[in-house]
C-alpha positions in Angstrom: 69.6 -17.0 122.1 68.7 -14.7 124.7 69.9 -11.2 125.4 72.3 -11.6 127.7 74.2 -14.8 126.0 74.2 -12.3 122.4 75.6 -9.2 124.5 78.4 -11.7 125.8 78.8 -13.2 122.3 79.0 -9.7 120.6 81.5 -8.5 123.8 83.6 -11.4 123.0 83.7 -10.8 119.1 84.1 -6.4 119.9 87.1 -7.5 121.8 88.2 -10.3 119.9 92.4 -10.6 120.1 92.3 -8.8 123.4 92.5 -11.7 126.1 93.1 -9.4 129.2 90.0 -7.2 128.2 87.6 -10.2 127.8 89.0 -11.9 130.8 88.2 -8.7 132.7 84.2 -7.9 132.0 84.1 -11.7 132.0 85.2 -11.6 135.8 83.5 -8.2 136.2 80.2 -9.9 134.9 80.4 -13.0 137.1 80.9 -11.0 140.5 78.2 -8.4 139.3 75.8 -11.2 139.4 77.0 -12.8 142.4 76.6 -9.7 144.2 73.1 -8.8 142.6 71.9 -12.4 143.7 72.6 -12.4 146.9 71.8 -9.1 147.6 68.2 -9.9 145.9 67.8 -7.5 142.8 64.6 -8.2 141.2 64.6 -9.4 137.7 65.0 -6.5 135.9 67.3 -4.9 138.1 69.7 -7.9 137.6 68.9 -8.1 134.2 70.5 -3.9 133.6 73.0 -4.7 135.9 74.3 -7.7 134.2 74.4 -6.2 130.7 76.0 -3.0 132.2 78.9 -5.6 133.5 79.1 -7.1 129.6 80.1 -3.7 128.3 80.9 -1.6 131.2 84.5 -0.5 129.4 83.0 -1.2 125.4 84.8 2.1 124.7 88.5 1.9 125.9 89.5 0.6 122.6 87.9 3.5 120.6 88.5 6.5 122.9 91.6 5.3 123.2 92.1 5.8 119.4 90.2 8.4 118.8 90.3 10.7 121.7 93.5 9.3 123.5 91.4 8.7 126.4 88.7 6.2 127.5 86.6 7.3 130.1 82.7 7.1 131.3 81.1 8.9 128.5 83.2 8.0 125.8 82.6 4.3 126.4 79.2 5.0 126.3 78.6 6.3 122.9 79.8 3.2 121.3 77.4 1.1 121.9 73.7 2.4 121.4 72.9 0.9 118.3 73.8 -2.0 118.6 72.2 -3.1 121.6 69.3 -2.4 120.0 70.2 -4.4 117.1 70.1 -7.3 119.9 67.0 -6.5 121.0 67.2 -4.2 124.3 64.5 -2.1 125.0 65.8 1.8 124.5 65.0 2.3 127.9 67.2 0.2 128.9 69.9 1.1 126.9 69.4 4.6 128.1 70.3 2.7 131.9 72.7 0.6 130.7 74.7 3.8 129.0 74.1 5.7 132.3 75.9 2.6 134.3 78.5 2.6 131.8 79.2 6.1 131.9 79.6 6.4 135.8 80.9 3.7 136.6 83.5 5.1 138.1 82.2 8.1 139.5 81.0 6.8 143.2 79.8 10.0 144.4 76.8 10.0 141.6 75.7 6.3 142.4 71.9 6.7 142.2 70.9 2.7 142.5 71.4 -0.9 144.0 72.9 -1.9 139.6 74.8 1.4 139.9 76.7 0.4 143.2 77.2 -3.2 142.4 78.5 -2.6 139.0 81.1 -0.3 140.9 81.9 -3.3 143.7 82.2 -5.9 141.0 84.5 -3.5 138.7 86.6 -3.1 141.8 86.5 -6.7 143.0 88.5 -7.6 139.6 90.8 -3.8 139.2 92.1 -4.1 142.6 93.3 -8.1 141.7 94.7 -6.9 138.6 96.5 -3.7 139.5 97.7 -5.2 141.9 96.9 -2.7 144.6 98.7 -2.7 148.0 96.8 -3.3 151.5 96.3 1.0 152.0 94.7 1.2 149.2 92.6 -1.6 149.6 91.6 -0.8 153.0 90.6 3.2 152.1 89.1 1.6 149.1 86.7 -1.0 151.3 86.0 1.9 153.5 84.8 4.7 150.8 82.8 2.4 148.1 82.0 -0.9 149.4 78.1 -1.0 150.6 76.4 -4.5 150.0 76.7 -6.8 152.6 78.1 -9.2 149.7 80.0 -6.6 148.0 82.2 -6.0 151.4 82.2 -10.2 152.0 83.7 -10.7 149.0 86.3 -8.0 149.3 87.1 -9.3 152.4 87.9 -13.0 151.2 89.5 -11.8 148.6 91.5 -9.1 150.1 91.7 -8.7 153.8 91.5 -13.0 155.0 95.2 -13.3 154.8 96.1 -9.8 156.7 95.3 -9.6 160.7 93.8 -6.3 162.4 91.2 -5.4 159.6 88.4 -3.4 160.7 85.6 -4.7 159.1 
């Protein structure tokens, strides 16, 4: 079994009982890769990026519990071990936990996996939250940098509403 299809596997057992949080990196996974593809990441690129999509929110559960919170670097703590256990390099656990913990801080993107992990996480929070045609239009405005990343928003978002500045 290769890396990836264990992470997955492991994701799916961490989370086991908690249908909306699979469903979610599941989706957040797919577009990641999407997005990485078309936009041409080399191998290794897309490899990180994809495995930062798997576990990108590994934490919420735990901080949740134990800290009554569940951001960036608390998700990231729960995981270095055993993505060794499953083989990963520590290097690129080391830039795996880096994705995870900024994932949601856009001003510190530093790479192409960094601002596609952010476009895909948004792709599937804005469909879940719910998140009214404002926000979505600021939101497509401030973060969204791939040509794929903002095509996608687009079709998902913005294809049904006339007058969008694209």
């Amino acid at each position: 079994m290769d890396k990836l299809t264990a992470l997955c596997k492991a994701m799916i057992t961490y989370d086991k009982g908690d249908p909306r949080r699979i469903h979610h990196f599941l989706k957040v996974h797919a577009f990641a890769a999407q997005i990485g593809r078309e936009e041409g990441l080399d191998e290794k690129t897309l490899f990180l990026l994809e495995a930062a999509a798997y576990v990108h929110d590994i934490g919420i559960h735990e901080g949740e519990r134990r800290f009554g919170r569940n951001d960036g670097q608390i998700q990231q703590r729960s995981f270095l071990t055993d993505m060794e256990r499953l083989g990963f390099e520590k290097e690129d656990v080391d830039r795996i936990c880096w994705l995870v913990a900024h994932h949601h801080s856009y001003g510190s993107i530093d790479g192409p996996d960094a601002q596609i992990l952010a476009e895909a996480d948004m792709l599937v929070n804005q469909y879940e939250d719910g998140a009214p045609l404002k926000q979505n239009e600021a939101l497509y405005h401030r973060l969204y940098k791939t040509e794929s990343g903002k095509r996608m928003f687009r079709e998902l978002y913005f294809d049904t509403y006339e007058g969008i500045k694209k």
